[in-house]
PQR file with spaces between the fields and no chain letter, atoms N, CA, C, O and H, PARSE charges and radii, in Angstrom:
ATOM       1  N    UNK     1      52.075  142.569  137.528 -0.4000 1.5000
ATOM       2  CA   UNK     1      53.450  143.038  137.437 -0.0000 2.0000
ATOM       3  C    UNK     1      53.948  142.850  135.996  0.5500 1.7000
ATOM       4  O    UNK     1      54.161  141.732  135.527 -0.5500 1.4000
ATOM       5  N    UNK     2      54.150  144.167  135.210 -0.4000 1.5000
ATOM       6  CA   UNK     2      54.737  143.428  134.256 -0.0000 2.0000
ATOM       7  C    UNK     2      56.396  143.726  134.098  0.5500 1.7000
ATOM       8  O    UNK     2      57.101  144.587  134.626 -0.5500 1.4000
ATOM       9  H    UNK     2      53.977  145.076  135.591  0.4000 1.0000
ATOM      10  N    UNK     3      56.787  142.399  132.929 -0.4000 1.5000
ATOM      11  CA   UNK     3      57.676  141.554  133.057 -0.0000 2.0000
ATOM      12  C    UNK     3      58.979  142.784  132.626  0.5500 1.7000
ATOM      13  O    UNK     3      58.525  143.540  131.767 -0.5500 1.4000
ATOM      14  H    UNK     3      56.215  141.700  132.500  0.4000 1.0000
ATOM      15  N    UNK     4      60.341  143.118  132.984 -0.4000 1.5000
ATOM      16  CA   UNK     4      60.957  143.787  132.098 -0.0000 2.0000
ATOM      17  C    UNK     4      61.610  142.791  130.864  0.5500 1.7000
ATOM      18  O    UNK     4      61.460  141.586  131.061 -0.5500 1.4000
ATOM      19  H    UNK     4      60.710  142.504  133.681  0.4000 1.0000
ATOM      20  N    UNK     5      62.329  143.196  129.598 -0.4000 1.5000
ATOM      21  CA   UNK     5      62.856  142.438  128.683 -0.0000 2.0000
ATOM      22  C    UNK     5      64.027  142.179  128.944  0.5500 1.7000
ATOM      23  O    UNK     5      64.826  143.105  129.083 -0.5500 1.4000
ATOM      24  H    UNK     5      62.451  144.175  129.438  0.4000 1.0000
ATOM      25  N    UNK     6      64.358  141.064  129.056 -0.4000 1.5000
ATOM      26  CA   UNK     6      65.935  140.267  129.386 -0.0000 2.0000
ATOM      27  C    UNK     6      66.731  140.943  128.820  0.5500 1.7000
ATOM      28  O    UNK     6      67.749  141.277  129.426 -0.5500 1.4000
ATOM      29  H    UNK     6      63.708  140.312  128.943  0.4000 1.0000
ATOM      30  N    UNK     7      66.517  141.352  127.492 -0.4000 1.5000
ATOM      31  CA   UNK     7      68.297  141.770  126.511 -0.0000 2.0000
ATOM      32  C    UNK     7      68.236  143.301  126.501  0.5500 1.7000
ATOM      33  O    UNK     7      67.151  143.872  126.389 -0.5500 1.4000
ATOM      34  H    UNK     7      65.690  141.081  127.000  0.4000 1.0000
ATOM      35  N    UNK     8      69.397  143.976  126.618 -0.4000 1.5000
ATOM      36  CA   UNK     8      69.453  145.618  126.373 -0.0000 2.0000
ATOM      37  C    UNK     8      69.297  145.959  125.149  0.5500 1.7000
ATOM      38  O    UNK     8      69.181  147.175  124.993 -0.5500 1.4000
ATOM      39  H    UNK     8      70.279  143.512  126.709  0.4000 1.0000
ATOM      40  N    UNK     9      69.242  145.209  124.043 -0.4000 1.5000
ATOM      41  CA   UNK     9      68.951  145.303  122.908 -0.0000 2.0000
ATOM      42  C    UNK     9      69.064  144.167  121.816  0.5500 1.7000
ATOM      43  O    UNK     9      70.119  143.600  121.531 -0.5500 1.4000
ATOM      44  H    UNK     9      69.336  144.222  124.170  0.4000 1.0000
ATOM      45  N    UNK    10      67.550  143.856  121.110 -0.4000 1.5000
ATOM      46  CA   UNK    10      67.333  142.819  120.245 -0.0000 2.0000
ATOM      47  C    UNK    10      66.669  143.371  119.486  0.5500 1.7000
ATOM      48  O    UNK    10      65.680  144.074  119.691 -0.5500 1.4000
ATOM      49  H    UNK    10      66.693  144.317  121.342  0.4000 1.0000
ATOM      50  N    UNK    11      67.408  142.958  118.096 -0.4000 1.5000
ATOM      51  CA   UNK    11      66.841  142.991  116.269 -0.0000 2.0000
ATOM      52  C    UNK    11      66.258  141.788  116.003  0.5500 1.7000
ATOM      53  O    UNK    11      67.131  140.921  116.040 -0.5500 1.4000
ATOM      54  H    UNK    11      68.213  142.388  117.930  0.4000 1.0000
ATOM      55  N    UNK    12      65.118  141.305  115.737 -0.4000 1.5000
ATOM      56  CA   UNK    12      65.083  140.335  114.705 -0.0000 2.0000
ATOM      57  C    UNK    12      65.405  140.350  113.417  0.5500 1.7000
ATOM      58  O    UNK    12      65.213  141.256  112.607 -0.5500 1.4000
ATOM      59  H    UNK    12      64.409  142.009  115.707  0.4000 1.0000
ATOM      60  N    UNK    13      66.107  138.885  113.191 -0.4000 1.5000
ATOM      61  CA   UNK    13      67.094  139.191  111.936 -0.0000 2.0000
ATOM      62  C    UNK    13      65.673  138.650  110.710  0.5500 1.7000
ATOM      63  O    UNK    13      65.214  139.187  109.702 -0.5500 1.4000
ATOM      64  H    UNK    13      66.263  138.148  113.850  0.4000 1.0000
ATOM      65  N    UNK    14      65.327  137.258  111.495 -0.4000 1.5000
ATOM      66  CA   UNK    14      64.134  136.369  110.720 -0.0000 2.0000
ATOM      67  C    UNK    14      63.423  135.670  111.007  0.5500 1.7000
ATOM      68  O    UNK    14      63.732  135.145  112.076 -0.5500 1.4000
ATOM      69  H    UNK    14      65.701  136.822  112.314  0.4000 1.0000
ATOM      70  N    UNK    15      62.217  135.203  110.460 -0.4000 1.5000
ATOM      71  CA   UNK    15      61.421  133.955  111.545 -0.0000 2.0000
ATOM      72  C    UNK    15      61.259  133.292  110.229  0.5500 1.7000
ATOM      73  O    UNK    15      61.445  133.608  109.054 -0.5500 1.4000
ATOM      74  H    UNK    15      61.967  135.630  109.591  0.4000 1.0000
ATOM      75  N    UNK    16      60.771  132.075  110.989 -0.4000 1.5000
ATOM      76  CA   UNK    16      60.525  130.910  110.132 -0.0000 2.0000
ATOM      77  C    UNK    16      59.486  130.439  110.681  0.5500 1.7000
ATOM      78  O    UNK    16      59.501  130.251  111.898 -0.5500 1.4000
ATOM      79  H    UNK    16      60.620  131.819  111.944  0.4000 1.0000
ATOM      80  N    UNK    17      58.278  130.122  109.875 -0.4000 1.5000
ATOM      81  CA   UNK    17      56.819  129.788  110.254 -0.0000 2.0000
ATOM      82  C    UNK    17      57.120  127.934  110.409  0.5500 1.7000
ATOM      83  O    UNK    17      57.647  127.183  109.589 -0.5500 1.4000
ATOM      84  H    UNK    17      58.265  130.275  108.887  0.4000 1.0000
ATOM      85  N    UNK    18      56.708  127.710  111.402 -0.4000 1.5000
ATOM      86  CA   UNK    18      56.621  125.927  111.864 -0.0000 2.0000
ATOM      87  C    UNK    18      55.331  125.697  111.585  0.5500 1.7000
ATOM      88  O    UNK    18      55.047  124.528  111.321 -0.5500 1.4000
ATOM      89  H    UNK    18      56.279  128.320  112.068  0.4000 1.0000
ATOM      90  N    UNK    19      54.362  126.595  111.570 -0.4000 1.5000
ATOM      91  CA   UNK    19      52.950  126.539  111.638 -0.0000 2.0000
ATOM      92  C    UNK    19      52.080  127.420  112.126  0.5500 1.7000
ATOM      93  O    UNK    19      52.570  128.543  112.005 -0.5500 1.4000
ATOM      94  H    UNK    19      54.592  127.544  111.785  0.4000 1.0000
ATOM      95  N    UNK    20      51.134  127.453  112.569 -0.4000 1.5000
ATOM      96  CA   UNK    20      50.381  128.103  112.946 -0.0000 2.0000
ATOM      97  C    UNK    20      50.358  128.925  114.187  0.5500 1.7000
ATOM      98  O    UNK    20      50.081  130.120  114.291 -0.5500 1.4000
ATOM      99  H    UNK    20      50.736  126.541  112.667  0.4000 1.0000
ATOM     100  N    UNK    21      50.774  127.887  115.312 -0.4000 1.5000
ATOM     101  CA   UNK    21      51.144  128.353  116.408 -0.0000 2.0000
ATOM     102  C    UNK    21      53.097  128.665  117.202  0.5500 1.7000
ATOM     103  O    UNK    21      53.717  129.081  118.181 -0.5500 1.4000
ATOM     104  H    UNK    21      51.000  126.916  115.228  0.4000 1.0000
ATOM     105  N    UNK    22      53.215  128.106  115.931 -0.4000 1.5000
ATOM     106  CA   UNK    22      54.860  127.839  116.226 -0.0000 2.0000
ATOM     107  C    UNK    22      55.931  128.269  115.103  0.5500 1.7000
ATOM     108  O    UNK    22      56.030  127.712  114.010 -0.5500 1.4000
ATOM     109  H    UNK    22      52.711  127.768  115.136  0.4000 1.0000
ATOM     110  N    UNK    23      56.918  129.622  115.660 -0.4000 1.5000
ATOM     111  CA   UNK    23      58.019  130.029  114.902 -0.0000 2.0000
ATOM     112  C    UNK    23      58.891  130.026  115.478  0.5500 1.7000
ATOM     113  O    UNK    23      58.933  129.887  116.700 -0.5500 1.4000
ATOM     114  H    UNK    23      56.838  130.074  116.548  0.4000 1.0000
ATOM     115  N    UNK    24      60.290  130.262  114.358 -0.4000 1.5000
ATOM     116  CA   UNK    24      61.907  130.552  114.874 -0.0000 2.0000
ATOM     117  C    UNK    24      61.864  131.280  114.390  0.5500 1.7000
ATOM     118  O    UNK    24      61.511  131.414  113.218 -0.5500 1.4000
ATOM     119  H    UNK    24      60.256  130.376  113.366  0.4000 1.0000
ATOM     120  N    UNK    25      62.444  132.510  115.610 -0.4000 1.5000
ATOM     121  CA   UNK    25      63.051  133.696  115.604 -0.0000 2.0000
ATOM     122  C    UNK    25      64.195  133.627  115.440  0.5500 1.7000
ATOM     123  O    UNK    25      64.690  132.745  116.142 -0.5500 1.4000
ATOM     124  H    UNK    25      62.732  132.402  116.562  0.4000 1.0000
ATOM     125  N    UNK    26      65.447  134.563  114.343 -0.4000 1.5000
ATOM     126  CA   UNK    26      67.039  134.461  115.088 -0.0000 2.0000
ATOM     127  C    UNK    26      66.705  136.001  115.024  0.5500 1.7000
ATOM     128  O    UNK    26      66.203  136.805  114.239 -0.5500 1.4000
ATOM     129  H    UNK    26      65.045  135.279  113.773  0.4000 1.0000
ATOM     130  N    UNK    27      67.402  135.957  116.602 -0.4000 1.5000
ATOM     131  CA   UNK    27      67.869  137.578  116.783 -0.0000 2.0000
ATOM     132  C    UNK    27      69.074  138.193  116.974  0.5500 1.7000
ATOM     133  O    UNK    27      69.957  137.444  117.391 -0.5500 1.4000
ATOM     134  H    UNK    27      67.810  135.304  117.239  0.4000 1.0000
ATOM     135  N    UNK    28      69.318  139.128  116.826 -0.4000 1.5000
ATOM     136  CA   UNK    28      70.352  140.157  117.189 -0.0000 2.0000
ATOM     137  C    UNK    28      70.455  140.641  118.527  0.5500 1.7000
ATOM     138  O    UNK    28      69.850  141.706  118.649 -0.5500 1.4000
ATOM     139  H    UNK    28      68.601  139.737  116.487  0.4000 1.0000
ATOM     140  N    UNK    29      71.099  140.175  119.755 -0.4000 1.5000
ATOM     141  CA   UNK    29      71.149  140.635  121.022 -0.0000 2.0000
ATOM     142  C    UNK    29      72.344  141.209  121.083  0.5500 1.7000
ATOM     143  O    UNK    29      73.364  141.209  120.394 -0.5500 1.4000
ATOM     144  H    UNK    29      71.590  139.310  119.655  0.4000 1.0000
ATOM     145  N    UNK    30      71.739  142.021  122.727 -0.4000 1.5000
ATOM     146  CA   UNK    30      73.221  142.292  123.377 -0.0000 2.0000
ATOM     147  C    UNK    30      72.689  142.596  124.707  0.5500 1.7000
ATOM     148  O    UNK    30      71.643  143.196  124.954 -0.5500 1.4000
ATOM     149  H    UNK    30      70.910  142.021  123.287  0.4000 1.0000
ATOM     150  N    UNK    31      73.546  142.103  125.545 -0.4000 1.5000
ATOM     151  CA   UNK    31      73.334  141.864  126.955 -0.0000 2.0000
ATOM     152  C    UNK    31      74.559  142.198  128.188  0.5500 1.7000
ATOM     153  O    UNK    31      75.396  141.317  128.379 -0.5500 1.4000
ATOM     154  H    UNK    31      74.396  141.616  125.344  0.4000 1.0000
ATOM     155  N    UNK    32      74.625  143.325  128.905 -0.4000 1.5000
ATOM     156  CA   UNK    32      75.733  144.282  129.556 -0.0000 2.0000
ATOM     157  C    UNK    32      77.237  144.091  128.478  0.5500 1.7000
ATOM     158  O    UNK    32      78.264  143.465  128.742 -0.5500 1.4000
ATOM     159  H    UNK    32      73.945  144.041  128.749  0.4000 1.0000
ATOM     160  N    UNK    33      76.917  144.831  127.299 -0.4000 1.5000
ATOM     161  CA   UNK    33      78.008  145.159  126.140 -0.0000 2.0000
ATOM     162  C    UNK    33      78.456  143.631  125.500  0.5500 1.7000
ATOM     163  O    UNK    33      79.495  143.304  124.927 -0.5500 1.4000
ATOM     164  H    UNK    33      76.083  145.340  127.085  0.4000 1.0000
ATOM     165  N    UNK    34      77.593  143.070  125.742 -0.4000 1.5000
ATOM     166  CA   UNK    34      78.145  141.393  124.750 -0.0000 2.0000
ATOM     167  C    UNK    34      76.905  141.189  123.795  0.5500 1.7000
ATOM     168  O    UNK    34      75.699  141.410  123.907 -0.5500 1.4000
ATOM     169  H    UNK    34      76.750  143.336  126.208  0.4000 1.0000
ATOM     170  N    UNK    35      77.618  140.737  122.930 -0.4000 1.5000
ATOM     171  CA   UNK    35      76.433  140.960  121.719 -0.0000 2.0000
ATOM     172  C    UNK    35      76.363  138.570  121.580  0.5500 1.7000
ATOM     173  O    UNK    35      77.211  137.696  121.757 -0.5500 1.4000
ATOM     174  H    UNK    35      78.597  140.557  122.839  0.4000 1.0000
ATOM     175  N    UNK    36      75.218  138.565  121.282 -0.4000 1.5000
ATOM     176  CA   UNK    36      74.895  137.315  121.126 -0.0000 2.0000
ATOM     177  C    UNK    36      73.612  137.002  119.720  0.5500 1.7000
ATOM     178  O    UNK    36      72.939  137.903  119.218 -0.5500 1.4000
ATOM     179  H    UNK    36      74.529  139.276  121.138  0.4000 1.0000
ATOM     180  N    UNK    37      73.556  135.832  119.402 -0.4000 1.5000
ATOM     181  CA   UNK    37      72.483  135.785  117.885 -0.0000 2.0000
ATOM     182  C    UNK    37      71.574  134.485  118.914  0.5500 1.7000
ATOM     183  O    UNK    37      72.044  133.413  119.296 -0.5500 1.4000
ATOM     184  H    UNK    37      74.103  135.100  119.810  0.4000 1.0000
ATOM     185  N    UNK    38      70.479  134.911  119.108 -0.4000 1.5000
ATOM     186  CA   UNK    38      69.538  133.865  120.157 -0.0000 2.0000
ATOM     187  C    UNK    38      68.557  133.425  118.765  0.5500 1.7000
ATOM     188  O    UNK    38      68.067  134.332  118.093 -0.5500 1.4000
ATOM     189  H    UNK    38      70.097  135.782  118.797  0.4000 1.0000
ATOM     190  N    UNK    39      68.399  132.479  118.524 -0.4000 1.5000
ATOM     191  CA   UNK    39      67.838  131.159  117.956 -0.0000 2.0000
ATOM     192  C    UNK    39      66.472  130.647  119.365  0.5500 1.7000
ATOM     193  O    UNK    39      66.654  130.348  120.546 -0.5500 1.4000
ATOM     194  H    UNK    39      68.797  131.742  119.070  0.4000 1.0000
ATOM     195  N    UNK    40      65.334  130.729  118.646 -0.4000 1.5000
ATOM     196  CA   UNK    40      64.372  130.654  119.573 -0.0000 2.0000
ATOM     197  C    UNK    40      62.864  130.009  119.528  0.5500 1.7000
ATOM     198  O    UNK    40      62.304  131.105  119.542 -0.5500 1.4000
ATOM     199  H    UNK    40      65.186  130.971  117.687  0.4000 1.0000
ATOM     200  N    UNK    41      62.203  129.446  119.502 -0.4000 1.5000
ATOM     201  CA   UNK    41      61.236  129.102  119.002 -0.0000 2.0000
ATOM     202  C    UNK    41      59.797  129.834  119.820  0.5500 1.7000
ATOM     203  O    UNK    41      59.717  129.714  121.042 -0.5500 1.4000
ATOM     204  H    UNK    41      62.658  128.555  119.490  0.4000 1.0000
ATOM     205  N    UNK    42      58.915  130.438  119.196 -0.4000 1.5000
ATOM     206  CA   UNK    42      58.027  131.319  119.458 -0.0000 2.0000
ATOM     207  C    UNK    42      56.490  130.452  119.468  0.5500 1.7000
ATOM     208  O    UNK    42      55.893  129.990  118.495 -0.5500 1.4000
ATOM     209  H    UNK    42      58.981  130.536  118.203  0.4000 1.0000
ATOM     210  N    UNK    43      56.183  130.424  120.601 -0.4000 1.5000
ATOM     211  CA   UNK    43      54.532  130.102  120.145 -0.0000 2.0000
ATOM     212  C    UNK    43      53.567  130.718  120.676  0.5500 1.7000
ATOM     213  O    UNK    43      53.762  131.791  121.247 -0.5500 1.4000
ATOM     214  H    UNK    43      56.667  130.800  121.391  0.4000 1.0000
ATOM     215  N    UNK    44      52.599  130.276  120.608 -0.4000 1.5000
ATOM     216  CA   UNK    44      50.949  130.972  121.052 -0.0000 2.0000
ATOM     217  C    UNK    44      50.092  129.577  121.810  0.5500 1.7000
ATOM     218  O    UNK    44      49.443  128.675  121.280 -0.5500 1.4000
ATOM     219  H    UNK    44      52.440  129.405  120.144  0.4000 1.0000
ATOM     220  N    UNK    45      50.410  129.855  123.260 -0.4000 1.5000
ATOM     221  CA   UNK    45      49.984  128.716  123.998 -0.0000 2.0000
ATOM     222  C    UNK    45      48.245  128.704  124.079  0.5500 1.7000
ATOM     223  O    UNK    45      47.543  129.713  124.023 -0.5500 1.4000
ATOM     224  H    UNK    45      50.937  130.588  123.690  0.4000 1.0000
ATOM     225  N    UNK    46      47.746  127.254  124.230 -0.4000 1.5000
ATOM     226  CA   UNK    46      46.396  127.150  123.846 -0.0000 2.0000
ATOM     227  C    UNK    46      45.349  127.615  124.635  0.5500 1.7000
ATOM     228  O    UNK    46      45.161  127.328  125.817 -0.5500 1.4000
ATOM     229  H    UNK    46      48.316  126.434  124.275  0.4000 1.0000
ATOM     230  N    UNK    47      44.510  128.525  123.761 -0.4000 1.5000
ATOM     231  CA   UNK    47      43.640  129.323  124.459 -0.0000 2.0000
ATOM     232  C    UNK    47      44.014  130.847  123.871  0.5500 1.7000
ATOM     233  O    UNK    47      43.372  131.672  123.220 -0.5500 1.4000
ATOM     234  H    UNK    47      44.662  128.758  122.801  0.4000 1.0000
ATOM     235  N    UNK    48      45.162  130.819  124.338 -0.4000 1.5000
ATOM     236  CA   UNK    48      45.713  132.695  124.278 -0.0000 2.0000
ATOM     237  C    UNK    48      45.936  132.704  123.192  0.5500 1.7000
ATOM     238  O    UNK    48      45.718  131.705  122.506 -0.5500 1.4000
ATOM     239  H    UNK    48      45.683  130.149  124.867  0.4000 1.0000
ATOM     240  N    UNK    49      46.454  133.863  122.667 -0.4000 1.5000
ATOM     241  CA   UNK    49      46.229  134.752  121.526 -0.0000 2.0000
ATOM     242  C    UNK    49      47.879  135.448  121.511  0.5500 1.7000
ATOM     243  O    UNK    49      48.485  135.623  120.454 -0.5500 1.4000
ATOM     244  H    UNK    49      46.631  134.675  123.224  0.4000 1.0000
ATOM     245  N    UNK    50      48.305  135.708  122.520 -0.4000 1.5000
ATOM     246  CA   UNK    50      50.128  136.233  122.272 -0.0000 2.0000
ATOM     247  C    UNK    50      51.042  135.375  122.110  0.5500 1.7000
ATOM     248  O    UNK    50      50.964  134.222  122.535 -0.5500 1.4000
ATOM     249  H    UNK    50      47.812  135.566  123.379  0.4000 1.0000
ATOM     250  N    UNK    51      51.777  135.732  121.629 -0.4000 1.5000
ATOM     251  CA   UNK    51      53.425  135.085  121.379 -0.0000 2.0000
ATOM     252  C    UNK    51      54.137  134.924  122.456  0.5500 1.7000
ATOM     253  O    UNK    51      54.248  135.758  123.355 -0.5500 1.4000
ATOM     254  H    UNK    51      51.840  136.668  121.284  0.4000 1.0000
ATOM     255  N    UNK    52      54.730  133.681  122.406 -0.4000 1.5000
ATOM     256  CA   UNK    52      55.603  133.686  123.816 -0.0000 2.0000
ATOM     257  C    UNK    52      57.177  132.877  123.792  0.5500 1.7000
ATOM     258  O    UNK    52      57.288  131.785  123.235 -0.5500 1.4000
ATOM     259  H    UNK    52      54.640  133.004  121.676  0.4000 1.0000
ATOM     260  N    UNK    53      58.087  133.405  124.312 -0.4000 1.5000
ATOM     261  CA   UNK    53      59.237  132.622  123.919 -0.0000 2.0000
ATOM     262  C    UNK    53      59.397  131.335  124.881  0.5500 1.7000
ATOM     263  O    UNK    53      59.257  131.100  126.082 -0.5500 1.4000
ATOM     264  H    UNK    53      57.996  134.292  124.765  0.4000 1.0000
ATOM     265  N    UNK    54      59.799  130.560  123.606 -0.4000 1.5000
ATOM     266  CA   UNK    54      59.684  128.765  124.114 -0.0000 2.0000
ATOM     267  C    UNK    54      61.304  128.375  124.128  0.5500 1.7000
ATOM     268  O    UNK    54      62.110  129.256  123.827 -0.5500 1.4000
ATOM     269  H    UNK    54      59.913  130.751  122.631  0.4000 1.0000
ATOM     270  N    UNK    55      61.734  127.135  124.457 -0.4000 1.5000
ATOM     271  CA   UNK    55      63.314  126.552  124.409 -0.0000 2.0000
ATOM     272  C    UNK    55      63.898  127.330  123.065  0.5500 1.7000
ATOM     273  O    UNK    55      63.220  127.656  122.090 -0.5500 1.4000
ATOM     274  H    UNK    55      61.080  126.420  124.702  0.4000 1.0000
ATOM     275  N    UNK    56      65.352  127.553  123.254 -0.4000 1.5000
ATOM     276  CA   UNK    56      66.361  128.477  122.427 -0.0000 2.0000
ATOM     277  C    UNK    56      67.920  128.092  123.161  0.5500 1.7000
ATOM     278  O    UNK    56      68.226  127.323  124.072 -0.5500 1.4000
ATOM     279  H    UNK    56      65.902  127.288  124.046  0.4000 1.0000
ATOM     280  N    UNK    57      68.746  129.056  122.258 -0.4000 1.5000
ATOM     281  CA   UNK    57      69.654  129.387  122.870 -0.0000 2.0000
ATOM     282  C    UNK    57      70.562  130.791  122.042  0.5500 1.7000
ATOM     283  O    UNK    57      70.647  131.189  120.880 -0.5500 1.4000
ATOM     284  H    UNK    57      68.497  129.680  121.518  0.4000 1.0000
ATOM     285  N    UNK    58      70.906  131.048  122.843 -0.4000 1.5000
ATOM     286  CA   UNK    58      71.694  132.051  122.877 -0.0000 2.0000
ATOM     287  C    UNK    58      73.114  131.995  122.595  0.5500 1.7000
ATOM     288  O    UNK    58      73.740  131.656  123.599 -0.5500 1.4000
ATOM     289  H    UNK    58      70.838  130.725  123.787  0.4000 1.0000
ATOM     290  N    UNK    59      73.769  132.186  121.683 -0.4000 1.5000
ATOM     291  CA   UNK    59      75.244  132.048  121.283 -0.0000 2.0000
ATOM     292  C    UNK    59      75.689  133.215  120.803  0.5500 1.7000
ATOM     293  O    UNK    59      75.439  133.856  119.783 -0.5500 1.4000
ATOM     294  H    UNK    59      73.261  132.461  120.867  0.4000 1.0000
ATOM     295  N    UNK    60      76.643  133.432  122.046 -0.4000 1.5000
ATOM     296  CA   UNK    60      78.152  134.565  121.300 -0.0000 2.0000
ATOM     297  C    UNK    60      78.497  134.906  120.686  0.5500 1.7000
ATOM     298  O    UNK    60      78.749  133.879  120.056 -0.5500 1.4000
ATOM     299  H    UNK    60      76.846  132.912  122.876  0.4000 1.0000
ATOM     300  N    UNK    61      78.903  135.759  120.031 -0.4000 1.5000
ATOM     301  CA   UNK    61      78.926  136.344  118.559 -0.0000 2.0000
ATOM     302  C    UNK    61      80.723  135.431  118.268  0.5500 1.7000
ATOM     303  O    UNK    61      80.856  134.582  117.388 -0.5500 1.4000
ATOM     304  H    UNK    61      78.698  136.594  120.543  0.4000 1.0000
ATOM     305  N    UNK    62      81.639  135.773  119.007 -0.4000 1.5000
ATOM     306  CA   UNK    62      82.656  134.802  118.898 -0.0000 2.0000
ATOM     307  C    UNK    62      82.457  133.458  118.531  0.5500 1.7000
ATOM     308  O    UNK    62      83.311  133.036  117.751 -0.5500 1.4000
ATOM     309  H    UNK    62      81.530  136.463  119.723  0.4000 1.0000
ATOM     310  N    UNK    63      81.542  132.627  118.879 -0.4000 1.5000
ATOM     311  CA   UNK    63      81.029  131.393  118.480 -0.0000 2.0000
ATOM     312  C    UNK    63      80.347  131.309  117.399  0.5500 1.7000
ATOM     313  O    UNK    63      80.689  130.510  116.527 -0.5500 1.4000
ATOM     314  H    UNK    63      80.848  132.970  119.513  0.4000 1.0000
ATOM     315  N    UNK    64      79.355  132.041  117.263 -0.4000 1.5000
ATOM     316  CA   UNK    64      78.274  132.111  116.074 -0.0000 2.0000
ATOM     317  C    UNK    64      78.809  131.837  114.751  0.5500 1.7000
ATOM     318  O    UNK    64      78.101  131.289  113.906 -0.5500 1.4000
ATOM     319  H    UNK    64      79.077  132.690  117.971  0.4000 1.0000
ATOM     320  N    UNK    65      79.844  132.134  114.542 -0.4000 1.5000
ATOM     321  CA   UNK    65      80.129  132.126  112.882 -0.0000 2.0000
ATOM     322  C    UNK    65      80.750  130.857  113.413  0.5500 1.7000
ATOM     323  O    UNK    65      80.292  130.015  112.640 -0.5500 1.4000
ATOM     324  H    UNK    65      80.419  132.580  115.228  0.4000 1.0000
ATOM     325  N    UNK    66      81.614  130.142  114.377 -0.4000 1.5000
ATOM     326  CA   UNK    66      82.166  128.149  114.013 -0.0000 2.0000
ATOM     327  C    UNK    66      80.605  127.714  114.434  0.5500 1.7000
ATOM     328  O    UNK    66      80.420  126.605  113.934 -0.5500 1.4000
ATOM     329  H    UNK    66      81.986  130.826  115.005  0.4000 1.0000
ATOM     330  N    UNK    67      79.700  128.044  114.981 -0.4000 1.5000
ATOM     331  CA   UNK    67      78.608  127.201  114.816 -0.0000 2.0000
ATOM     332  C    UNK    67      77.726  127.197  113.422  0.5500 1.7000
ATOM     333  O    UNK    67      77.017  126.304  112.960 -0.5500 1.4000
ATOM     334  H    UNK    67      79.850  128.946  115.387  0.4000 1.0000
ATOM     335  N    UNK    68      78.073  128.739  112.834 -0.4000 1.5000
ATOM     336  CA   UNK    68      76.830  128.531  111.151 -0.0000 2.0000
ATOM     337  C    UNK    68      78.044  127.308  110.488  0.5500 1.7000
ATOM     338  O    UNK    68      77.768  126.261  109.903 -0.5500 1.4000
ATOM     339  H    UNK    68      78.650  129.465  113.209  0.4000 1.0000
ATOM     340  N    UNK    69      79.377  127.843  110.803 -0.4000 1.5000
ATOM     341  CA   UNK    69      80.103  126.482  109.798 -0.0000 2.0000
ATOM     342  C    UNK    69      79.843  124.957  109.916  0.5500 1.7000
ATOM     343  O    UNK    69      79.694  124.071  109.074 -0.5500 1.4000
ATOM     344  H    UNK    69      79.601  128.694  111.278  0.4000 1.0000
ATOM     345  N    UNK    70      79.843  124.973  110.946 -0.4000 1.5000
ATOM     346  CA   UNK    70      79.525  123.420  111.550 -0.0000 2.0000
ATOM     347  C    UNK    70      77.592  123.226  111.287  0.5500 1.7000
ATOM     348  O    UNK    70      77.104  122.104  111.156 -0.5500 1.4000
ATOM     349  H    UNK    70      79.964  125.693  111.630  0.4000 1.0000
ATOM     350  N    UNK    71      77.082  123.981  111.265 -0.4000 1.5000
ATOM     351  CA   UNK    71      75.547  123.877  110.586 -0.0000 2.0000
ATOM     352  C    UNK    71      75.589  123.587  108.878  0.5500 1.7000
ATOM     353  O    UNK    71      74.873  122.743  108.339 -0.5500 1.4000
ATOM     354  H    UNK    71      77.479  124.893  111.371  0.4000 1.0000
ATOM     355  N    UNK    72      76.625  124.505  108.104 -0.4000 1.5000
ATOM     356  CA   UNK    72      76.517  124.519  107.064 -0.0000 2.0000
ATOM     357  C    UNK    72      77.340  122.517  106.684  0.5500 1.7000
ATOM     358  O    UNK    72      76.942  121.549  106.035 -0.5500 1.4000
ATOM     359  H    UNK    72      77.207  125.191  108.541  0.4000 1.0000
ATOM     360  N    UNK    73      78.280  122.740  107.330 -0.4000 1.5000
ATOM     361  CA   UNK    73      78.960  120.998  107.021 -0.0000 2.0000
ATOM     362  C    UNK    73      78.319  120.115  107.375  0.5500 1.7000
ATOM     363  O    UNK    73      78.621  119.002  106.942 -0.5500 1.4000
ATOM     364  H    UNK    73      78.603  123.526  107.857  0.4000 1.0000
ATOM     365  N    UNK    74      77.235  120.241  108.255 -0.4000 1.5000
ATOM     366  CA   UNK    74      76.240  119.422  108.600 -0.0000 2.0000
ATOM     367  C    UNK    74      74.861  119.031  107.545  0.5500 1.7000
ATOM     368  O    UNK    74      74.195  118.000  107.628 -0.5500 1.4000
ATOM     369  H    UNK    74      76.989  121.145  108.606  0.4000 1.0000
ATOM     370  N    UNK    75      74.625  120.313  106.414 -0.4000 1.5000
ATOM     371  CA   UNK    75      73.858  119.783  105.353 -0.0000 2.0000
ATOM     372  C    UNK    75      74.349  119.532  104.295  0.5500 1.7000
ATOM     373  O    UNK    75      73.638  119.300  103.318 -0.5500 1.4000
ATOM     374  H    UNK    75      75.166  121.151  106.346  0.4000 1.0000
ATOM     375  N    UNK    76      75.390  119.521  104.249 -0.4000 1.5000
ATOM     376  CA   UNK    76      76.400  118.981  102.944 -0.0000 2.0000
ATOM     377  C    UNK    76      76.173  117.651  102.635  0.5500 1.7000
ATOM     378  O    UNK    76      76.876  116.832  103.228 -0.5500 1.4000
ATOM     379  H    UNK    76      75.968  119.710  105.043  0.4000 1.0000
ATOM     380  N    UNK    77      75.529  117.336  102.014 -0.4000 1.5000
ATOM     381  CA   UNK    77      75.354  115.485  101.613 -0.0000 2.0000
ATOM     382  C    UNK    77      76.780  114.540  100.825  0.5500 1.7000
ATOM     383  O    UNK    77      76.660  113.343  100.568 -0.5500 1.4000
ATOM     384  H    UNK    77      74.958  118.001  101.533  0.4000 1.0000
């Protein structure tokens, strides 16, 4: 059976290599007319050879910009 895709529409914006078997995706969603930026971590479980989505989350586009602020005040030394 294969699987359908959860979101009505996703961009990846960027990934970030953790390593070999392990990246962060942030994407561009939208899900019945709500748009969201899902933060996700991607790997390749052992043995297999595909990508698979691991723990994330998904945040609101209303939220998204007080959460990059509160990320950005968070590396401020």
């Amino acid at each position: 059976m294969e699987q359908q895709p959860f979101w009505d529409k996703q961009e990846t914006v960027g990934e970030i290599m953790r390593g070999k078997y392990n990246t962060i995706v942030v994407s561009r969603c939208e899900k019945d007319g709500r748009k969201y930026v899902d933060i996700r971590n991607w790997y390749i479980p052992r043995g297999e050879s595909e990508w698979r989505p691991g723990k994330g989350i998904s945040i609101p586009f209303p939220a998204a910009r007080e959460v990059v602020k509160y990320v950005e005040e968070a590396l401020d030394e």
